[in-house]
Structure formats: C-alpha cells, structure tokens
VOVOFI-423637 format. One record per atom (N, C-alpha, C): residue number from 1; x, y, z; residue in three letters. Coordinates in steps of 0.1 Angstrom, whole numbers. Example, Ala and Ser with C-alpha at 12.3 -4.5 7.8 and 13.67 -1.06 7.14 Angstrom:
NODE  pamar   east  north     up  kemar
NODE      1    132    -57     78    ALA
NODE      1    123    -45     78    ALA
NODE      1    132    -33     78    ALA
NODE      2    128    -22     71    SER
NODE      2    137    -11     71    SER
NODE      2    129      0     79    SER
% end
This chain:
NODE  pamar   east  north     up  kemar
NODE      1   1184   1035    888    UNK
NODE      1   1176   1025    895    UNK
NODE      1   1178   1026    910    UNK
NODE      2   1189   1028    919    UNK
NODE      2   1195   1029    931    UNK
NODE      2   1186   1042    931    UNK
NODE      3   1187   1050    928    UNK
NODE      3   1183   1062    933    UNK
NODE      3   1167   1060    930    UNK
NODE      4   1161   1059    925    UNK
NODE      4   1148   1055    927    UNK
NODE      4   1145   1046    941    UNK
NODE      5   1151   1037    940    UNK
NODE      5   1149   1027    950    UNK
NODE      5   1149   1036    965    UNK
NODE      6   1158   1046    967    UNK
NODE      6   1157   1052    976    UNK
NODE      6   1158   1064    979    UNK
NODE      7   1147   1070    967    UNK
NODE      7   1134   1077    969    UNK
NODE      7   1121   1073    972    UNK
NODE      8   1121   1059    967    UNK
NODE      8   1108   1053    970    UNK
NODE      8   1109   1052    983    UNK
NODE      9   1118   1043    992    UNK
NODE      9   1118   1038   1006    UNK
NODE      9   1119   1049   1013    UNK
NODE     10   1121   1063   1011    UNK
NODE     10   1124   1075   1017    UNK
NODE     10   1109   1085   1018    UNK
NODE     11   1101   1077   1009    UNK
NODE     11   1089   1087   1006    UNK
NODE     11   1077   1078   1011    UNK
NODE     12   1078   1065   1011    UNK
NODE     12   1065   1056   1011    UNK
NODE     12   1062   1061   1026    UNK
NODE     13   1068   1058   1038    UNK
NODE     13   1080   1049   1040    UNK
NODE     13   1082   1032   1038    UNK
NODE     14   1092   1029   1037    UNK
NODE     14   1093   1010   1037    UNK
NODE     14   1105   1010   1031    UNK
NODE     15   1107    995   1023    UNK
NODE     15   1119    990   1016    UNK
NODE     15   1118    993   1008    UNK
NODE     16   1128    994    999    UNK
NODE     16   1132    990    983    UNK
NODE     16   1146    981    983    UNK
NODE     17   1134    975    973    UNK
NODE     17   1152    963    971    UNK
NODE     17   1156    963    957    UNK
NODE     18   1166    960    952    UNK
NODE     18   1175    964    943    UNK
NODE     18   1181    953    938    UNK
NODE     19   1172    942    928    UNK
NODE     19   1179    929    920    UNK
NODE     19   1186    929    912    UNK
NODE     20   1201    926    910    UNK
NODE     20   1210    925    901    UNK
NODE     20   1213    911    896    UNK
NODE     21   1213    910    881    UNK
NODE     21   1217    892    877    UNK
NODE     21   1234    896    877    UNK
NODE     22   1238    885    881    UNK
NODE     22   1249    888    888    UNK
NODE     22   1259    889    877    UNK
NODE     23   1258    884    865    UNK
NODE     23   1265    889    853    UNK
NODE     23   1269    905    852    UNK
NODE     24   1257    910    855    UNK
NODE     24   1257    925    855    UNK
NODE     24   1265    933    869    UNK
NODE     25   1263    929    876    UNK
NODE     25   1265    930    891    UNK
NODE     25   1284    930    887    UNK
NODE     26   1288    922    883    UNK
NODE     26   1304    927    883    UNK
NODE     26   1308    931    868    UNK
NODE     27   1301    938    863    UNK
NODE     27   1304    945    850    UNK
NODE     27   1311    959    858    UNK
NODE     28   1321    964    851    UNK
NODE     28   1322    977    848    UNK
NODE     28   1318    983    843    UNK
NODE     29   1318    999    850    UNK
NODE     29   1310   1007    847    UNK
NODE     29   1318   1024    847    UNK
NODE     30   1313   1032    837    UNK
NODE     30   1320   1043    837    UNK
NODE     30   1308   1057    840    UNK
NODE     31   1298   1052    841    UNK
NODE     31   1283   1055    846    UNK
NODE     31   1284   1068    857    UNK
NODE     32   1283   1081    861    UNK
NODE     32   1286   1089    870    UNK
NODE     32   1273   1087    876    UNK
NODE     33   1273   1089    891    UNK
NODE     33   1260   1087    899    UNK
NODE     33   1252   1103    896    UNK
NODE     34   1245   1101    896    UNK
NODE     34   1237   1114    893    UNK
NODE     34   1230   1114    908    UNK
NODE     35   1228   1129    910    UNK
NODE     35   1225   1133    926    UNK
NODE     35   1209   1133    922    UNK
NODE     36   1205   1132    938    UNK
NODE     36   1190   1130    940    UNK
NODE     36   1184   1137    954    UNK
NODE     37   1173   1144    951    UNK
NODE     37   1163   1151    962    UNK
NODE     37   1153   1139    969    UNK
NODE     38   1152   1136    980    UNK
NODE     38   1143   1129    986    UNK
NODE     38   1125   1139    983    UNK
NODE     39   1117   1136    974    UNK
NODE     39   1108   1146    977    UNK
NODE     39   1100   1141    986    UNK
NODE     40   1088   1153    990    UNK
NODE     40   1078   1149   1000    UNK
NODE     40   1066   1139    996    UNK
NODE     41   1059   1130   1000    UNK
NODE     41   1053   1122    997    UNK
NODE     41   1042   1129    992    UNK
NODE     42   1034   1126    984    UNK
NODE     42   1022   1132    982    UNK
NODE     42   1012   1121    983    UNK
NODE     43   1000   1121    975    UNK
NODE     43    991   1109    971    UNK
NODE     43    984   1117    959    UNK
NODE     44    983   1103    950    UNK
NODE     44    976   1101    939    UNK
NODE     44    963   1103    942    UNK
NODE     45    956   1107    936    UNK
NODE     45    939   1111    932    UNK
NODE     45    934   1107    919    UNK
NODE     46    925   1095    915    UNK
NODE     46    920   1097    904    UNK
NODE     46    916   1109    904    UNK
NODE     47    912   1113    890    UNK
NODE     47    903   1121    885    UNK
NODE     47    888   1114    885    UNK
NODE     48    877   1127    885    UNK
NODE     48    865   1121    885    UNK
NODE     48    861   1112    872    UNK
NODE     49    869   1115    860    UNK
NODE     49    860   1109    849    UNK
NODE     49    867   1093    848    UNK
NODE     50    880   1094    856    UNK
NODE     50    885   1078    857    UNK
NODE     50    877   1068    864    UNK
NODE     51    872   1074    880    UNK
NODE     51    862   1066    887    UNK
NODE     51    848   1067    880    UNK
NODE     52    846   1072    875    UNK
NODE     52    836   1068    865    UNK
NODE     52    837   1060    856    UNK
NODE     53    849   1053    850    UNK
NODE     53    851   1048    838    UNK
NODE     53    855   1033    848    UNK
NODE     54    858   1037    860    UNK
NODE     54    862   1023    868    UNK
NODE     54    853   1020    873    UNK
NODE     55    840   1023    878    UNK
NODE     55    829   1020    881    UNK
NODE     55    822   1014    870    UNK
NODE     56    818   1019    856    UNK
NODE     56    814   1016    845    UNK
NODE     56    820   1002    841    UNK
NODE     57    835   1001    844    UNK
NODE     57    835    988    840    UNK
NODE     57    833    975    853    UNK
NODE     58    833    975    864    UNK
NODE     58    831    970    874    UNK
NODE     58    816    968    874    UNK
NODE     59    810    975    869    UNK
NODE     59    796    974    872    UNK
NODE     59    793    965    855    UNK
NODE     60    800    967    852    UNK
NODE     60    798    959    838    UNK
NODE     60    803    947    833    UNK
NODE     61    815    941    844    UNK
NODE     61    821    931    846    UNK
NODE     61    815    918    852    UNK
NODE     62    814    906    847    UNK
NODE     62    811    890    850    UNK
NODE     62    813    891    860    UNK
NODE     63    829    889    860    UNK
NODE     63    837    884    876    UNK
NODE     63    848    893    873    UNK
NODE     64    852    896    886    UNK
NODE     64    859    904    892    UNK
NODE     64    870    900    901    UNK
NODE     65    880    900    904    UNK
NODE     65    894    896    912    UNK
NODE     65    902    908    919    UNK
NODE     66    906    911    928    UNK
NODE     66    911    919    935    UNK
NODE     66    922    916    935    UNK
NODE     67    936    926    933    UNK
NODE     67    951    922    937    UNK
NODE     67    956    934    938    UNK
NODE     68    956    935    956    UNK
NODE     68    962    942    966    UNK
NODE     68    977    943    970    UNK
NODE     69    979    952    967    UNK
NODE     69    998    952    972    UNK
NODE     69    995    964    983    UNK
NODE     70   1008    976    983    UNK
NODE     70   1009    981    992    UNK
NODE     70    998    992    995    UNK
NODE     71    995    995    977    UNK
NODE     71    990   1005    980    UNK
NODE     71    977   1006    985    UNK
NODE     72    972    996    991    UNK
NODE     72    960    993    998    UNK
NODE     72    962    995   1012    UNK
NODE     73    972   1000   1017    UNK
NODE     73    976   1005   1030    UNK
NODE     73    966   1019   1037    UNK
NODE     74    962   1014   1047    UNK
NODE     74    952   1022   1050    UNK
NODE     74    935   1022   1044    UNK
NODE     75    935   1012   1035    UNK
NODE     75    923   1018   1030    UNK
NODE     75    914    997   1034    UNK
NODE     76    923    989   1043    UNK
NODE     76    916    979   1047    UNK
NODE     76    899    974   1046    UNK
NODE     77    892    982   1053    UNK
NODE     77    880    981   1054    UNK
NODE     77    872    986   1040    UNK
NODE     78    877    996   1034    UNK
NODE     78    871   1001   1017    UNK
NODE     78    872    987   1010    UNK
NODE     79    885    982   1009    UNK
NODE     79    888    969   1002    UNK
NODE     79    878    956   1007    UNK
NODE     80    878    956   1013    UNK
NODE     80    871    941   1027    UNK
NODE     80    859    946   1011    UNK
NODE     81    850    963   1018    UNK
NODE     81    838    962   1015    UNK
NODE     81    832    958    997    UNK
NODE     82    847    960    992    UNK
NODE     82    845    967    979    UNK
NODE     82    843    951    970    UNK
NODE     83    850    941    979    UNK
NODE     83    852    925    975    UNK
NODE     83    836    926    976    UNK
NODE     84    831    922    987    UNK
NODE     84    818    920    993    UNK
NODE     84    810    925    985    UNK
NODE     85    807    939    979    UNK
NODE     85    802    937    970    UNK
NODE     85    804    933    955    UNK
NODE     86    813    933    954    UNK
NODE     86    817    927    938    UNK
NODE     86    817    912    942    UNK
NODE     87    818    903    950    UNK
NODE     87    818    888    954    UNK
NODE     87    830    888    946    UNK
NODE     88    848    894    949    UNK
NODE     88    856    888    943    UNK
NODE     88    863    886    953    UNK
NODE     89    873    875    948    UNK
NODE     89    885    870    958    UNK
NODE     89    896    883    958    UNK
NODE     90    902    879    972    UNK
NODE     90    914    890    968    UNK
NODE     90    930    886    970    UNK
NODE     91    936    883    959    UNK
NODE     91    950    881    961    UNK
NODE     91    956    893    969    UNK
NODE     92    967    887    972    UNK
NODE     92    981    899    975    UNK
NODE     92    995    895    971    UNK
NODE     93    997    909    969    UNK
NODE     93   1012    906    971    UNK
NODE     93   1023    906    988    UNK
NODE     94   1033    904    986    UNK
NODE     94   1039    900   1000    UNK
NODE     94   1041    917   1002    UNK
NODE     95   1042    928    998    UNK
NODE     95   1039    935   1009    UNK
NODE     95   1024    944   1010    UNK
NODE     96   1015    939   1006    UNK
NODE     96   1001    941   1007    UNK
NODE     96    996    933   1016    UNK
NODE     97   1002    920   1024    UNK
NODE     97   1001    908   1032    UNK
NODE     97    995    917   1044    UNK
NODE     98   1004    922   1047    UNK
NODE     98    998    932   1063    UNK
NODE     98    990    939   1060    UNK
NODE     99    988    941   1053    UNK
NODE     99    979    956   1047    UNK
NODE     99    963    947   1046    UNK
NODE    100    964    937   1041    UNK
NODE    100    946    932   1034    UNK
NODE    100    943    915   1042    UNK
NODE    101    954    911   1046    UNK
NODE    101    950    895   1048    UNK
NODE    101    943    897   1063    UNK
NODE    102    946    901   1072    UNK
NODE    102    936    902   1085    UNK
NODE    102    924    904   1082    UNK
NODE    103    916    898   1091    UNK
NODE    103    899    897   1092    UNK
NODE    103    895    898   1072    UNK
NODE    104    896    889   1065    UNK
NODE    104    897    895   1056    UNK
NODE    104    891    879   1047    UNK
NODE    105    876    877   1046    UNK
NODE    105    872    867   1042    UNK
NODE    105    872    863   1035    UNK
NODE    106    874    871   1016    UNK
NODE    106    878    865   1007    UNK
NODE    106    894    868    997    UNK
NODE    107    904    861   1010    UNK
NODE    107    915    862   1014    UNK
NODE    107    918    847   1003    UNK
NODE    108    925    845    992    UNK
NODE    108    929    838    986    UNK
NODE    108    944    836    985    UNK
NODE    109    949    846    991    UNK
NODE    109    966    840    995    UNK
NODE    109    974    853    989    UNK
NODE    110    983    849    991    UNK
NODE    110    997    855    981    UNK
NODE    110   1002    849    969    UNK
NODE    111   1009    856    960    UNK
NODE    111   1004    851    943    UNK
NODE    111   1022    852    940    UNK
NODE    112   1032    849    936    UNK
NODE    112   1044    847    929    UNK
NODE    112   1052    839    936    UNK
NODE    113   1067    842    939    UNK
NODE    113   1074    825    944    UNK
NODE    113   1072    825    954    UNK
NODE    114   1067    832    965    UNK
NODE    114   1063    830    980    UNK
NODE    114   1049    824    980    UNK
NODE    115   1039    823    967    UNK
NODE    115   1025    824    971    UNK
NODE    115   1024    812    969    UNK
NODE    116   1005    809    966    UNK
NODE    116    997    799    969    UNK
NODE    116    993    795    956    UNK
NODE    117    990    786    951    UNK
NODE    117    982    780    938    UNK
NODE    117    966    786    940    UNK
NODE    118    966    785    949    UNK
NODE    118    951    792    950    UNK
NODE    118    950    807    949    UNK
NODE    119    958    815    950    UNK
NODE    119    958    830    948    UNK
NODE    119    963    829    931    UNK
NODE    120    968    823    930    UNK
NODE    120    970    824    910    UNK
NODE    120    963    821    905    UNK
NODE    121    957    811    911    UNK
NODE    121    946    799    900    UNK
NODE    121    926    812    900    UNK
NODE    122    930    818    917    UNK
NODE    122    918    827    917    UNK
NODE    122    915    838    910    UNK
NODE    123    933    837    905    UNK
NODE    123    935    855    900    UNK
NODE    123    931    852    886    UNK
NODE    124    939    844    885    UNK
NODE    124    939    836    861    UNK
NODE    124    924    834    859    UNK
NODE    125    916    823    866    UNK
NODE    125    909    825    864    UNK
NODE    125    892    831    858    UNK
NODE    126    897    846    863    UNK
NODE    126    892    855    861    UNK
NODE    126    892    870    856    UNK
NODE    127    907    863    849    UNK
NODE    127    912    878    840    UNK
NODE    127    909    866    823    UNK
% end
C-alpha cells in the first residue's frame, strides 16, 4: 500500500496519504518491503467503442450528475461544457476542488466529511 502511495504521488504529481486504524498501525509485522520503480506517467484513453457506449447512455439518461475528483485536471472547460449540456450538477471531491469549482455554475459543493448536504443530496438524488 506504501509503495503504491508513492508511486502514485511520484507519477500524478500530488499527495498520497496513507490511513492506518490504529489497532493495525502498532501490530507487528514480519512483512519484507518489496522494492519499487517510480514509472513514467502515462494517460488513459478510452477506447472508441467505450465513448460510444458512454455517449449512448448519457444520451439516454433522465438526469445526469457529475462527480469530479482529480482526474478532471486539465480538462476544466470540457467539464463546465459537458454539465451545460447534460443540465447536471457537479459535485467534487476535495482534490478535484481546484480543478472544477472556479467559474463553474453548476458547482454543488464537495461531497464526504469535508462536504456539503447539498453536493450529496444533488449527487443521491440522481443516481
């Protein structure tokens, strides 16, 4: 899990954080660390017949909800647009916050123990 954690923060770039219940946290352990390669970042690509199958159901969906985390970095104004036409709200998460909440009109908050009743209530809703 450590070593994930920082491969992720090494490749995104950003944090990774690492929750232990503390029961576990002072267990012993006889566990050998296994060594790890930082690899280079790449990016994911659907495939064509997935955005077809995500369009098909978007286009075939009542109502629609957006929930933006990180990986919406960069792609700000696609998102803005993609609400606007779907007329859906868009939650976030706390590190999608910078990424989607600016200029960003159907901005319904942040959703878990940092968030708002109104980003859950927008998201439940409509799932």
């Amino acid at each position: 899990m450590v070593s994930s954690a920082i491969q992720h923060a090494m490749t995104v770039p950003g944090v990774a954080v690492v929750t232990l219940p503390g029961d576990l946290a002072e267990s012993e352990t006889q566990a050998d660390a296994r060594p790890f390669c930082v690899p280079e970042p790449g990016a994911v690509v659907p495939s064509d017949a997935t955005i077809e199958r995500m369009a098909t159901a978007l286009n075939n969906a009542n109502d629609v909800a957006i929930f933006a985390g990180i990986g919406v970095a960069g792609a700000h104004d696609e998102v803005i647009a993609l609400a606007d036409t779907l007329g859906a709200p868009i939650g976030h998460s706390l590190r999608g916050k910078d990424q989607i909440q600016y200029d960003n009109p159907f901005d319904v908050g942040m959703t878990g123990l940092l968030g708002y009743g109104a980003a859950a209530e927008g998201l439940k809703a409509r799932t």
